[in-house]
mmCIF file of the N, C-alpha and C atoms, coordinates in Angstrom:
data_MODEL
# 
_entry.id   MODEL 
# 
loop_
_atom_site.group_PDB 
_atom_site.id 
_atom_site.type_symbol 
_atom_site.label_atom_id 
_atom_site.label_alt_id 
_atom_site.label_comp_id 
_atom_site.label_asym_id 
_atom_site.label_entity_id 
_atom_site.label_seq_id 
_atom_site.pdbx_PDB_ins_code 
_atom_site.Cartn_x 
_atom_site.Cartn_y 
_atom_site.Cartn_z 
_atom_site.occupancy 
_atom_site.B_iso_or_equiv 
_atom_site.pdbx_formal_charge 
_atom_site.auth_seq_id 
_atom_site.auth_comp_id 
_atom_site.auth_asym_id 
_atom_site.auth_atom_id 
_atom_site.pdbx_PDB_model_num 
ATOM 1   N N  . UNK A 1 1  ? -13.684 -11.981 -10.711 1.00 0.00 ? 1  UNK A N  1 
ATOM 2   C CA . UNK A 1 1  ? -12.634 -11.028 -10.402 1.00 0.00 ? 1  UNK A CA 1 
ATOM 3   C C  . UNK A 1 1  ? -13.142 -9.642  -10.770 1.00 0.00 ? 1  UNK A C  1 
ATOM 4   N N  . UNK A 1 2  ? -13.192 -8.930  -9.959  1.00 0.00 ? 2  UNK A N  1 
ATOM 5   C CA . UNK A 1 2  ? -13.325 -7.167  -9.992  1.00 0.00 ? 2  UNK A CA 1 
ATOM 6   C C  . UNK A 1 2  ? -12.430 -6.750  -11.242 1.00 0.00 ? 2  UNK A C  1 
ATOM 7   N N  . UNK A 1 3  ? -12.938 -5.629  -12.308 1.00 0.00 ? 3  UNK A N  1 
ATOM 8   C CA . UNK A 1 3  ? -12.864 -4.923  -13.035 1.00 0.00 ? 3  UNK A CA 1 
ATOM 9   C C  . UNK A 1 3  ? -11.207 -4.062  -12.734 1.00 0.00 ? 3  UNK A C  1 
ATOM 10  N N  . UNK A 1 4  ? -9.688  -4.675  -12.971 1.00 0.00 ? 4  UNK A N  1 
ATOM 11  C CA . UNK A 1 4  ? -8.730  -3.733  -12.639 1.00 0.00 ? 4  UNK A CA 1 
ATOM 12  C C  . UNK A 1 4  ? -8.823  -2.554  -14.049 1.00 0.00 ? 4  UNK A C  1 
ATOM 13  N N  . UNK A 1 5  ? -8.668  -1.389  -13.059 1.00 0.00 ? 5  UNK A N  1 
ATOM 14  C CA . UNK A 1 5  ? -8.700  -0.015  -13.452 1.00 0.00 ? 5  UNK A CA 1 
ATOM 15  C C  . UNK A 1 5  ? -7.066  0.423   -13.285 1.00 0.00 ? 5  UNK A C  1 
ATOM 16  N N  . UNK A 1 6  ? -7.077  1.522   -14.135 1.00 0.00 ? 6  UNK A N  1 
ATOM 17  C CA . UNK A 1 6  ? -5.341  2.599   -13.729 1.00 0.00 ? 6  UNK A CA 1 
ATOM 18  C C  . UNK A 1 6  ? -5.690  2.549   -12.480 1.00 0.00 ? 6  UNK A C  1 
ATOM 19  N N  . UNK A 1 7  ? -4.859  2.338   -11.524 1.00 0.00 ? 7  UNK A N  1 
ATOM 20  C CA . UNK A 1 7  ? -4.989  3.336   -9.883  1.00 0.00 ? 7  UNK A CA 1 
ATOM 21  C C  . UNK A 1 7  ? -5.282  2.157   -8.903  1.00 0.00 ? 7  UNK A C  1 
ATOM 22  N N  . UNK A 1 8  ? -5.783  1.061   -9.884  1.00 0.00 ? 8  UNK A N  1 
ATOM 23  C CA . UNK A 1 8  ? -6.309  0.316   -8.625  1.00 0.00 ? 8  UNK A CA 1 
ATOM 24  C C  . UNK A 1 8  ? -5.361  -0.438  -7.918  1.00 0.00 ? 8  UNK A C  1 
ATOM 25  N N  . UNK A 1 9  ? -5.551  -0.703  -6.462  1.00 0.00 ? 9  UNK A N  1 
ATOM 26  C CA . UNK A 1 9  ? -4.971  -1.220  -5.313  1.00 0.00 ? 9  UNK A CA 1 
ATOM 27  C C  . UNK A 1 9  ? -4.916  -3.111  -5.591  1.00 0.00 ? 9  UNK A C  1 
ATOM 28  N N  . UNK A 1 10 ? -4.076  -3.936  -5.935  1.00 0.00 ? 10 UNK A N  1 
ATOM 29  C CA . UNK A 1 10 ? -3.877  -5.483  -5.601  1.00 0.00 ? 10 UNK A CA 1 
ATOM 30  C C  . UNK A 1 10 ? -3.530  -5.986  -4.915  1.00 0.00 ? 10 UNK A C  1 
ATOM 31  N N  . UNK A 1 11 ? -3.245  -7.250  -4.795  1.00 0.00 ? 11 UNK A N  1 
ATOM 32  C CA . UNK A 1 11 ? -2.086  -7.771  -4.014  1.00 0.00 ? 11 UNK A CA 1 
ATOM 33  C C  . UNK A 1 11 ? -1.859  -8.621  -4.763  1.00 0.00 ? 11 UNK A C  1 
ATOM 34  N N  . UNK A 1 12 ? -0.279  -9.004  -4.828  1.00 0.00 ? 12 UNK A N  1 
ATOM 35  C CA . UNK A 1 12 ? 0.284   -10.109 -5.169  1.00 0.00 ? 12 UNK A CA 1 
ATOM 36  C C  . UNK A 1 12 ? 1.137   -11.169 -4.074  1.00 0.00 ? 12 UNK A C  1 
ATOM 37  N N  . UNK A 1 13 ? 0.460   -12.379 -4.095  1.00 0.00 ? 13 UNK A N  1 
ATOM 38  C CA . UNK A 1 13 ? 1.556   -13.603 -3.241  1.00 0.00 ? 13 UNK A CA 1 
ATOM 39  C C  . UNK A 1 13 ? 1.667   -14.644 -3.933  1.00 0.00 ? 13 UNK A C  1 
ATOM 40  N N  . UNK A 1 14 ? 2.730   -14.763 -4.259  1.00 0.00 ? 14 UNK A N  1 
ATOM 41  C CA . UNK A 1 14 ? 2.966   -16.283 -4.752  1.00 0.00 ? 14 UNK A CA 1 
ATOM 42  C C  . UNK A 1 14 ? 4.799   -16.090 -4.794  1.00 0.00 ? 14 UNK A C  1 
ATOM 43  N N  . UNK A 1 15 ? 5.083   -17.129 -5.571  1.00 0.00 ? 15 UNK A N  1 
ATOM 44  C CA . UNK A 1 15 ? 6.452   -17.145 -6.274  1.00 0.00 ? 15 UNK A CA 1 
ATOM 45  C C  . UNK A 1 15 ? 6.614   -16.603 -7.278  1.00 0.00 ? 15 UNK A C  1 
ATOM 46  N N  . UNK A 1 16 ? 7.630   -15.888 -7.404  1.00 0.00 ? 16 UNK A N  1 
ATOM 47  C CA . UNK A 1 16 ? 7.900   -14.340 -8.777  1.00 0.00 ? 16 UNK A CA 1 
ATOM 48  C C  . UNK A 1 16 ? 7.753   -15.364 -9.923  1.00 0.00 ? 16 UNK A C  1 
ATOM 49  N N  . UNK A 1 17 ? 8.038   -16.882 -9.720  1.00 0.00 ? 17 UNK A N  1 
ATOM 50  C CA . UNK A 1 17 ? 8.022   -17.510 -11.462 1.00 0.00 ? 17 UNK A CA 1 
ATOM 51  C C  . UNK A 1 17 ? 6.550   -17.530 -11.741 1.00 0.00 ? 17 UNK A C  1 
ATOM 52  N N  . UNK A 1 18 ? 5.602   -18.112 -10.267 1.00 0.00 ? 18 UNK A N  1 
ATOM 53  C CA . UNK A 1 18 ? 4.061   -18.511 -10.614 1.00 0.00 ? 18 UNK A CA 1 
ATOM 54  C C  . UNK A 1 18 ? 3.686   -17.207 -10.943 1.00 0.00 ? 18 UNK A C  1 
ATOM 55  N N  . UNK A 1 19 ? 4.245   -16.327 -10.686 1.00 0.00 ? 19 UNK A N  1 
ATOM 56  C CA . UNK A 1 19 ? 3.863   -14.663 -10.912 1.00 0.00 ? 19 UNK A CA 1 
ATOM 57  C C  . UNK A 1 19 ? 4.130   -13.809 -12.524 1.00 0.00 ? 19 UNK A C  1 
ATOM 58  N N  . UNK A 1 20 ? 4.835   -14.725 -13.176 1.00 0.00 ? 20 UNK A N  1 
ATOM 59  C CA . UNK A 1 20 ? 5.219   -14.451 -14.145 1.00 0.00 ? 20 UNK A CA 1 
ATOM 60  C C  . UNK A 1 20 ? 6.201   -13.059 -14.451 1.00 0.00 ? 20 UNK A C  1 
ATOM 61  N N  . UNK A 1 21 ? 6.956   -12.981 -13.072 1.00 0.00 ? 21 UNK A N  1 
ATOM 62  C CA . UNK A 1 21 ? 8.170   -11.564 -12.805 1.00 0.00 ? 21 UNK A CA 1 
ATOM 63  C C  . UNK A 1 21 ? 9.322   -12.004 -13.421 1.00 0.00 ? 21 UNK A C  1 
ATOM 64  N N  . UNK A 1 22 ? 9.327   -11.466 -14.014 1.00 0.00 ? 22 UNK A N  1 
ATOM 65  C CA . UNK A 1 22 ? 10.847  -11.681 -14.623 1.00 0.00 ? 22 UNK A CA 1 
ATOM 66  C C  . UNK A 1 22 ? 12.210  -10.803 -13.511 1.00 0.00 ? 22 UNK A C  1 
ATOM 67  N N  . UNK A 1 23 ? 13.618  -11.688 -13.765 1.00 0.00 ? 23 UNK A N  1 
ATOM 68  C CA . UNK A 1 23 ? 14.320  -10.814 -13.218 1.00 0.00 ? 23 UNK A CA 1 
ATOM 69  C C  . UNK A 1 23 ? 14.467  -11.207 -11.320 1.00 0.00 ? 23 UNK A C  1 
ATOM 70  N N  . UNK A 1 24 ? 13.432  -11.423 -11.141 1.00 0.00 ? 24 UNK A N  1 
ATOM 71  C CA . UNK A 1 24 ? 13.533  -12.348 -9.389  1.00 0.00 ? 24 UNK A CA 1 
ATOM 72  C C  . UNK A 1 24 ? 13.162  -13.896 -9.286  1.00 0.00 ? 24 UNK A C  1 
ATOM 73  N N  . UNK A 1 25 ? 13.827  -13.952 -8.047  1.00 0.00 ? 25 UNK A N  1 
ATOM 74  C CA . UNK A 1 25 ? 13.508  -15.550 -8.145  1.00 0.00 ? 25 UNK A CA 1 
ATOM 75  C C  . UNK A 1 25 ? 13.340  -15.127 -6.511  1.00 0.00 ? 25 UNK A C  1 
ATOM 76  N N  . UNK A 1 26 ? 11.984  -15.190 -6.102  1.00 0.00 ? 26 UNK A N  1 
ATOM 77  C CA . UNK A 1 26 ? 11.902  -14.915 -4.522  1.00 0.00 ? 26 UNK A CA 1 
ATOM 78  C C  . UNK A 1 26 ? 10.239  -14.991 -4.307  1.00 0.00 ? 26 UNK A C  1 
ATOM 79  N N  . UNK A 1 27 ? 10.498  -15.042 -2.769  1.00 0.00 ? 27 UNK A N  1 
ATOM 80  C CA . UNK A 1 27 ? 8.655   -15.393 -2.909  1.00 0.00 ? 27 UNK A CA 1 
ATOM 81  C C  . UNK A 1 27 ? 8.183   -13.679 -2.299  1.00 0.00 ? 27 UNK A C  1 
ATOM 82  N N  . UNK A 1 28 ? 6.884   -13.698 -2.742  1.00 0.00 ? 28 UNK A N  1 
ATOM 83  C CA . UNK A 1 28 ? 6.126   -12.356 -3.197  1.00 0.00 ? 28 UNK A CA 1 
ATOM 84  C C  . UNK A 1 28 ? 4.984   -11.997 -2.207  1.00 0.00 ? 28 UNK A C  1 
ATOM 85  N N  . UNK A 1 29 ? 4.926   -11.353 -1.544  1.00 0.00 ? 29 UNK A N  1 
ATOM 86  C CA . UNK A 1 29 ? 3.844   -11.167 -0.920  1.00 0.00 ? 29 UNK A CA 1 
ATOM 87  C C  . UNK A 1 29 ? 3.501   -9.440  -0.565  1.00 0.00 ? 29 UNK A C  1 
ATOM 88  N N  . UNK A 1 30 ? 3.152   -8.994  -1.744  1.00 0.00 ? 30 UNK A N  1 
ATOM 89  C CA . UNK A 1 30 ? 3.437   -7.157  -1.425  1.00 0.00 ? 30 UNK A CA 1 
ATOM 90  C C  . UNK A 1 30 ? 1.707   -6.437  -2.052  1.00 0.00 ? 30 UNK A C  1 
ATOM 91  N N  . UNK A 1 31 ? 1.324   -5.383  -1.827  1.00 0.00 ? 31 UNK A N  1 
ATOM 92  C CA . UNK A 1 31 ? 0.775   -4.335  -2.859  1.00 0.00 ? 31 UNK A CA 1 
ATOM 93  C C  . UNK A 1 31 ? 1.589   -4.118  -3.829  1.00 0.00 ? 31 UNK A C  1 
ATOM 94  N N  . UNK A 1 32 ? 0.634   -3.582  -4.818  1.00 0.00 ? 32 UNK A N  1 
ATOM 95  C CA . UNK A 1 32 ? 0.563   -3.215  -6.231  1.00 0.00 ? 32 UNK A CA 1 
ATOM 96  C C  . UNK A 1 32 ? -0.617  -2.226  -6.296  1.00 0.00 ? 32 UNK A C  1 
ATOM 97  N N  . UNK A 1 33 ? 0.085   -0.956  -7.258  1.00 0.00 ? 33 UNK A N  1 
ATOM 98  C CA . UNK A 1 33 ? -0.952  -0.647  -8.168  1.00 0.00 ? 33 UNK A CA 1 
ATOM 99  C C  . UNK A 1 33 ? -0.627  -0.626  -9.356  1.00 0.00 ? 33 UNK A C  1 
ATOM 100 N N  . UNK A 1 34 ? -2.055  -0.912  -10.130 1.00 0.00 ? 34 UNK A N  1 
ATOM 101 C CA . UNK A 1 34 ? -2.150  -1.173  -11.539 1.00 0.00 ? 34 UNK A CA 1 
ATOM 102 C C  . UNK A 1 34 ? -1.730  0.468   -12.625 1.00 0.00 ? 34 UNK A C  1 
ATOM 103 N N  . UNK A 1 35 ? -0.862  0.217   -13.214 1.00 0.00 ? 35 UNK A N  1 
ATOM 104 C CA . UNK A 1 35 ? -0.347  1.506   -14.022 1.00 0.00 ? 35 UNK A CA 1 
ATOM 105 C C  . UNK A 1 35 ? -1.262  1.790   -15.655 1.00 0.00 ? 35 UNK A C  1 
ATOM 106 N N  . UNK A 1 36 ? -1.387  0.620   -16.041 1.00 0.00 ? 36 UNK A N  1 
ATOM 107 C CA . UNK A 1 36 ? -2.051  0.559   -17.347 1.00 0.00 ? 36 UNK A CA 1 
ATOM 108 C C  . UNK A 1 36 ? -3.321  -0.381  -17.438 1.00 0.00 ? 36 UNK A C  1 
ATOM 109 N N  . UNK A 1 37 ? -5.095  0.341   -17.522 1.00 0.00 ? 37 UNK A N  1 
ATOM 110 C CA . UNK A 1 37 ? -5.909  -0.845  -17.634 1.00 0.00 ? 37 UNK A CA 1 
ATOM 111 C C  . UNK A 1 37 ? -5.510  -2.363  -18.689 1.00 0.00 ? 37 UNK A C  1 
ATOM 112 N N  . UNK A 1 38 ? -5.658  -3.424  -18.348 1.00 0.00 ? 38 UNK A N  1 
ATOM 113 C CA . UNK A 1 38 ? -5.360  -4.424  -19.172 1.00 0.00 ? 38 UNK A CA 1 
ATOM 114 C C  . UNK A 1 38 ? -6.375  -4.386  -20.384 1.00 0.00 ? 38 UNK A C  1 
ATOM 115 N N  . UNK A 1 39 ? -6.165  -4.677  -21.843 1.00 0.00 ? 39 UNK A N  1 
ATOM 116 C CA . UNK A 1 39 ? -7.384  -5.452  -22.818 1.00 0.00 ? 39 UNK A CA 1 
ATOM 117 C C  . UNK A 1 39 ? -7.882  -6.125  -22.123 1.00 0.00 ? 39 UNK A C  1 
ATOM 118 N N  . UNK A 1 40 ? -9.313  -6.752  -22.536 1.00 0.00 ? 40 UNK A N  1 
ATOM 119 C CA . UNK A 1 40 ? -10.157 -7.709  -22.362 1.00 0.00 ? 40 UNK A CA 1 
ATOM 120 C C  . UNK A 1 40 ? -9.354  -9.695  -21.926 1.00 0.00 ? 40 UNK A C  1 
ATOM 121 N N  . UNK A 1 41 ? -8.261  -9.543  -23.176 1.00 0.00 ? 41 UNK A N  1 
ATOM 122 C CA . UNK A 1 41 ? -8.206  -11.131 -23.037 1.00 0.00 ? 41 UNK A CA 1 
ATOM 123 C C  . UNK A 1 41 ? -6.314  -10.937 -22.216 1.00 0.00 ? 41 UNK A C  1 
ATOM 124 N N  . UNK A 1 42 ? -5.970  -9.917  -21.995 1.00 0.00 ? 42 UNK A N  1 
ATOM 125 C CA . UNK A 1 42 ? -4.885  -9.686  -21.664 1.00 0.00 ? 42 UNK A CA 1 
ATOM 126 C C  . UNK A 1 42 ? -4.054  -10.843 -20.662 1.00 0.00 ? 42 UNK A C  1 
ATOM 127 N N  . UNK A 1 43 ? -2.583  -11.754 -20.699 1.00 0.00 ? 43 UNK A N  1 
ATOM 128 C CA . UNK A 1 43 ? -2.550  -12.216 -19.833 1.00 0.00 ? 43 UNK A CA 1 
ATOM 129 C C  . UNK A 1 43 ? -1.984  -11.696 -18.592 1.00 0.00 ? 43 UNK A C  1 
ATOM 130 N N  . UNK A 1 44 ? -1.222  -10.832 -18.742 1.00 0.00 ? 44 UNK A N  1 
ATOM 131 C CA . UNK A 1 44 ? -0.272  -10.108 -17.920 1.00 0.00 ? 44 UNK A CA 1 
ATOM 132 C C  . UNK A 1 44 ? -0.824  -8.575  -18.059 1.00 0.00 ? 44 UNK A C  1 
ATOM 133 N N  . UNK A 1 45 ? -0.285  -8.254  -16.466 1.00 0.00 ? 45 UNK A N  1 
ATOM 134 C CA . UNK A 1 45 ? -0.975  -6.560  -15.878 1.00 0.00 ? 45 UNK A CA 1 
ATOM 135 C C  . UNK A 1 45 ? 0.404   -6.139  -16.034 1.00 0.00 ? 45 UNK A C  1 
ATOM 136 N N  . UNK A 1 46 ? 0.341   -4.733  -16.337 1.00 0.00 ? 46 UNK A N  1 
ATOM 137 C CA . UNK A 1 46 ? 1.315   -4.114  -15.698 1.00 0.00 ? 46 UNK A CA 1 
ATOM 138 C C  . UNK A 1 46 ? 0.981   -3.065  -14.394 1.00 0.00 ? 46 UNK A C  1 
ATOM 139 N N  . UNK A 1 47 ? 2.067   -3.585  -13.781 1.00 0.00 ? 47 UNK A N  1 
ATOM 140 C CA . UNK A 1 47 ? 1.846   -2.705  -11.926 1.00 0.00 ? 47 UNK A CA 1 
ATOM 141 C C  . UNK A 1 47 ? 3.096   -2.448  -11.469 1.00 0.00 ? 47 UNK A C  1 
ATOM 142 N N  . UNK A 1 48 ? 2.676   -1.548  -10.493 1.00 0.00 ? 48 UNK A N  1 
ATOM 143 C CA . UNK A 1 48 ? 4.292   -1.069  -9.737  1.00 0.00 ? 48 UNK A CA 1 
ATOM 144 C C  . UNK A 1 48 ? 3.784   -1.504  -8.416  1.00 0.00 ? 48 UNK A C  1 
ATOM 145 N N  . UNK A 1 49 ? 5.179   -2.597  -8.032  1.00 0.00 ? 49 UNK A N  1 
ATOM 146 C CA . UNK A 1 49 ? 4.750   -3.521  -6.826  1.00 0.00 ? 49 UNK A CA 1 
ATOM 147 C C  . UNK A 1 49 ? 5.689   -2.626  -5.733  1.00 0.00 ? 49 UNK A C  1 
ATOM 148 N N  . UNK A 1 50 ? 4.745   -2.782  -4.904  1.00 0.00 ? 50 UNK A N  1 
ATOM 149 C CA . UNK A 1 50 ? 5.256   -1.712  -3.638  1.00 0.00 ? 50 UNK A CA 1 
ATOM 150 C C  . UNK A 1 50 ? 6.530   -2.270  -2.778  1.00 0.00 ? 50 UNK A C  1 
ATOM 151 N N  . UNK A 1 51 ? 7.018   -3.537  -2.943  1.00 0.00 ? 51 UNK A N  1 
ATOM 152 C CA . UNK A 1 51 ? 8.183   -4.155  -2.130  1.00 0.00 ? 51 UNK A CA 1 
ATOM 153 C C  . UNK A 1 51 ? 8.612   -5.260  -2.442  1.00 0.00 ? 51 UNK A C  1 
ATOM 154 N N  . UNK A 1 52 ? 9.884   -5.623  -3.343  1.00 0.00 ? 52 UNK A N  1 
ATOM 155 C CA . UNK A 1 52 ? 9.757   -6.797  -3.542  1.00 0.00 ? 52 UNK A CA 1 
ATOM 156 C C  . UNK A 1 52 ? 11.522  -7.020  -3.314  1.00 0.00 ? 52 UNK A C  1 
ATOM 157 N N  . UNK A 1 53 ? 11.824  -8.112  -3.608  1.00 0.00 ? 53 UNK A N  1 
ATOM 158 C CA . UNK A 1 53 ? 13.618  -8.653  -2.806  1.00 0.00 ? 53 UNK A CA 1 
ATOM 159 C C  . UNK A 1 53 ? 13.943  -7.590  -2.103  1.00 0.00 ? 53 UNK A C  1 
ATOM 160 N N  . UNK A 1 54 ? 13.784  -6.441  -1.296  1.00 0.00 ? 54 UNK A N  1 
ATOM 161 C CA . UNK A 1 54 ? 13.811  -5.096  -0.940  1.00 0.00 ? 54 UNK A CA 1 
ATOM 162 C C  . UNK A 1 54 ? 13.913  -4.473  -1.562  1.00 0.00 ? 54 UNK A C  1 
ATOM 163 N N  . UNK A 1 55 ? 13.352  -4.194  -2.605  1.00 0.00 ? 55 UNK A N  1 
ATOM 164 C CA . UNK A 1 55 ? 13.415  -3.098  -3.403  1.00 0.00 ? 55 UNK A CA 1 
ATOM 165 C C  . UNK A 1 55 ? 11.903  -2.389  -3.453  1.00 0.00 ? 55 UNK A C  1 
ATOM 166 N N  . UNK A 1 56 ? 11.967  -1.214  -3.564  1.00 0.00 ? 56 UNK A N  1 
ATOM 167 C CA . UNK A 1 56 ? 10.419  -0.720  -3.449  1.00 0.00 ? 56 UNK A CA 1 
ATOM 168 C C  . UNK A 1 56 ? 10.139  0.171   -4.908  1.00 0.00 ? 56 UNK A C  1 
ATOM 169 N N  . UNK A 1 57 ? 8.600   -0.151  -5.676  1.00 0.00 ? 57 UNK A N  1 
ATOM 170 C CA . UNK A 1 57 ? 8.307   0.671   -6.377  1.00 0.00 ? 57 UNK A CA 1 
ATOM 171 C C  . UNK A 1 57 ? 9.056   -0.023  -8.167  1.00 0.00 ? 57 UNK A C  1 
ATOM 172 N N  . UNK A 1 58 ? 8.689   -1.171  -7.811  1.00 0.00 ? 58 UNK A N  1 
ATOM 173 C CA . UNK A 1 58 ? 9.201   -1.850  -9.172  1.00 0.00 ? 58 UNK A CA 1 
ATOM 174 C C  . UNK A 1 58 ? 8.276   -2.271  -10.084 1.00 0.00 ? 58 UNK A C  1 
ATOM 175 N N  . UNK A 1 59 ? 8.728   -1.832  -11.497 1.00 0.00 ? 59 UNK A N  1 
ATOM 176 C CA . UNK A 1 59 ? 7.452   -1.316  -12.013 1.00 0.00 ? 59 UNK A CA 1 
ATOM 177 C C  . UNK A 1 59 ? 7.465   -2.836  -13.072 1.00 0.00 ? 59 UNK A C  1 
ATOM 178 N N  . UNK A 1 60 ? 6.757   -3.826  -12.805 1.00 0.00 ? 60 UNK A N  1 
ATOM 179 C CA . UNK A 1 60 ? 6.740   -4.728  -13.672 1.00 0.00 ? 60 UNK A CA 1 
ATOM 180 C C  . UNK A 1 60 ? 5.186   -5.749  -14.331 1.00 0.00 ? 60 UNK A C  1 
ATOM 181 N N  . UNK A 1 61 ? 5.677   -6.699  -15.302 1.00 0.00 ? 61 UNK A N  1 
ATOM 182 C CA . UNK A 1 61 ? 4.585   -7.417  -15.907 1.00 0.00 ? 61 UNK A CA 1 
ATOM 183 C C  . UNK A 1 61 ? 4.020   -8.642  -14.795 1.00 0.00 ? 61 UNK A C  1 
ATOM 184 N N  . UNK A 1 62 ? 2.612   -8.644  -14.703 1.00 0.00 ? 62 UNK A N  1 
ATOM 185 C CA . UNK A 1 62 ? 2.678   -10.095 -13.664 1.00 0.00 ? 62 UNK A CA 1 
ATOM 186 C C  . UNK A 1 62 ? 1.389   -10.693 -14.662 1.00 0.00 ? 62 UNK A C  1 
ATOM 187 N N  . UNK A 1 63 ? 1.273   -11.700 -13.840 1.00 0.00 ? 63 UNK A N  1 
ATOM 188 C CA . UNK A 1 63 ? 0.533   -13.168 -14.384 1.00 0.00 ? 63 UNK A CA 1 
ATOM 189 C C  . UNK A 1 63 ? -0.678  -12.554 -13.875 1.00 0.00 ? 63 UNK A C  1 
ATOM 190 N N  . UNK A 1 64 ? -1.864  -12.329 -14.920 1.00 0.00 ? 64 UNK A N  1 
ATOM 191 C CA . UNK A 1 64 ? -3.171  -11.730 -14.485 1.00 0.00 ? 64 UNK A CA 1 
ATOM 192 C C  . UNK A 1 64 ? -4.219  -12.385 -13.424 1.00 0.00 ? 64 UNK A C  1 
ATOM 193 N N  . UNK A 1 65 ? -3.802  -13.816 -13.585 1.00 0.00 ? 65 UNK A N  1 
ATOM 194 C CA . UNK A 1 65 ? -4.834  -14.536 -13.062 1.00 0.00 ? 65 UNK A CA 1 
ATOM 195 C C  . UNK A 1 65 ? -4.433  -14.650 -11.344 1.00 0.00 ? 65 UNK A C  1 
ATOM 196 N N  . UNK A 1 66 ? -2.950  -14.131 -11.409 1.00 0.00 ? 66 UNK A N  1 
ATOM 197 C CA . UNK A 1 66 ? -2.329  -14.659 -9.752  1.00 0.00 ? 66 UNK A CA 1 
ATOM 198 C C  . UNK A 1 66 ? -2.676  -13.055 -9.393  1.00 0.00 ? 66 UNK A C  1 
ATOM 199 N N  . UNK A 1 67 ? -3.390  -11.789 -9.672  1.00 0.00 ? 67 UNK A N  1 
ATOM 200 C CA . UNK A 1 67 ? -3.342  -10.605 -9.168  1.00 0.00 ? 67 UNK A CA 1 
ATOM 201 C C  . UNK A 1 67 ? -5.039  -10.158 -7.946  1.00 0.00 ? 67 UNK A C  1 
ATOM 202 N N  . UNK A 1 68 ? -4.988  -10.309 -6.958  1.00 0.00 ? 68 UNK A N  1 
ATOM 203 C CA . UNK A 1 68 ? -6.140  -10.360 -5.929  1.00 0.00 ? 68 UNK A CA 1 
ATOM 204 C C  . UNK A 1 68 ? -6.074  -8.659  -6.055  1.00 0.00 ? 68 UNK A C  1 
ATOM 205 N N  . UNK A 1 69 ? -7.305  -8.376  -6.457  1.00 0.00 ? 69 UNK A N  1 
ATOM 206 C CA . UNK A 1 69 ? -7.983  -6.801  -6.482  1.00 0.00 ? 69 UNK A CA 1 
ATOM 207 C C  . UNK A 1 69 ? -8.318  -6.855  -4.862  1.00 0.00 ? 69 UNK A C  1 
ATOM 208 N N  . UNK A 1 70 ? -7.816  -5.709  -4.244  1.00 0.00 ? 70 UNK A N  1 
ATOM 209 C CA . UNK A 1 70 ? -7.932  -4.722  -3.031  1.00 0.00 ? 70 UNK A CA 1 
ATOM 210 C C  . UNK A 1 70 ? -9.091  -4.048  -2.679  1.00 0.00 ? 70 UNK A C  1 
ATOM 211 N N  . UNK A 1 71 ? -10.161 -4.532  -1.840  1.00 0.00 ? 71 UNK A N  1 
ATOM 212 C CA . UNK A 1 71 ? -11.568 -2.641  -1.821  1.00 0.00 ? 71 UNK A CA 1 
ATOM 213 C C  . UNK A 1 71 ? -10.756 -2.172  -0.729  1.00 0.00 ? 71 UNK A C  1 
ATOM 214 N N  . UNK A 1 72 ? -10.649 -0.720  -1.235  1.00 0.00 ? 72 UNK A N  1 
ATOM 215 C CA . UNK A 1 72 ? -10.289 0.331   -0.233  1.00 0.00 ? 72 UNK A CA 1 
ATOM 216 C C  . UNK A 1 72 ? -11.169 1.015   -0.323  1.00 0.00 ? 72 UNK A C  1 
ATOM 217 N N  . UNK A 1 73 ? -11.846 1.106   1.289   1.00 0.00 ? 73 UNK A N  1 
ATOM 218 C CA . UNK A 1 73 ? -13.258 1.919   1.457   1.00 0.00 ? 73 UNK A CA 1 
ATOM 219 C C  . UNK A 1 73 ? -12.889 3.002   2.297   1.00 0.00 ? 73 UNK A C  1 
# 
């Protein structure tokens, strides 16, 4: 898995529980960017997910291992 940085571009799909979102119960398939680099053994990112139950720009904790890093070239 690529090095997540502040700024960087993800994606998240799964189910908000396999996702570790608190607060929804819906399935997930949006961008993210990462707001705070994670520690080393960190399990959870924090990101502001670009669309989720319709809501846009929700700034929450997810499950590190379910987060697919983005190249934007």
């Amino acid at each position: 898995m690529g090095k997540l940085q502040k700024g960087s571009k993800v994606r998240l799909s799964g189910d908000s529980a396999d996702l570790w979102i608190a607060d929804y119960n819906v399935r997930v398939d949006s961008l993210a960017t990462v707001e705070e680099e994670p520690r080393k053994y960190a399990k959870k990112v924090l990101v502001t997910i670009d669309t989720i139950d319709g809501e846009g720009n929700v700034l929450a904790f997810v499950r590190r291992s379910r987060v697919i890093p983005v190249e934007v070239n």
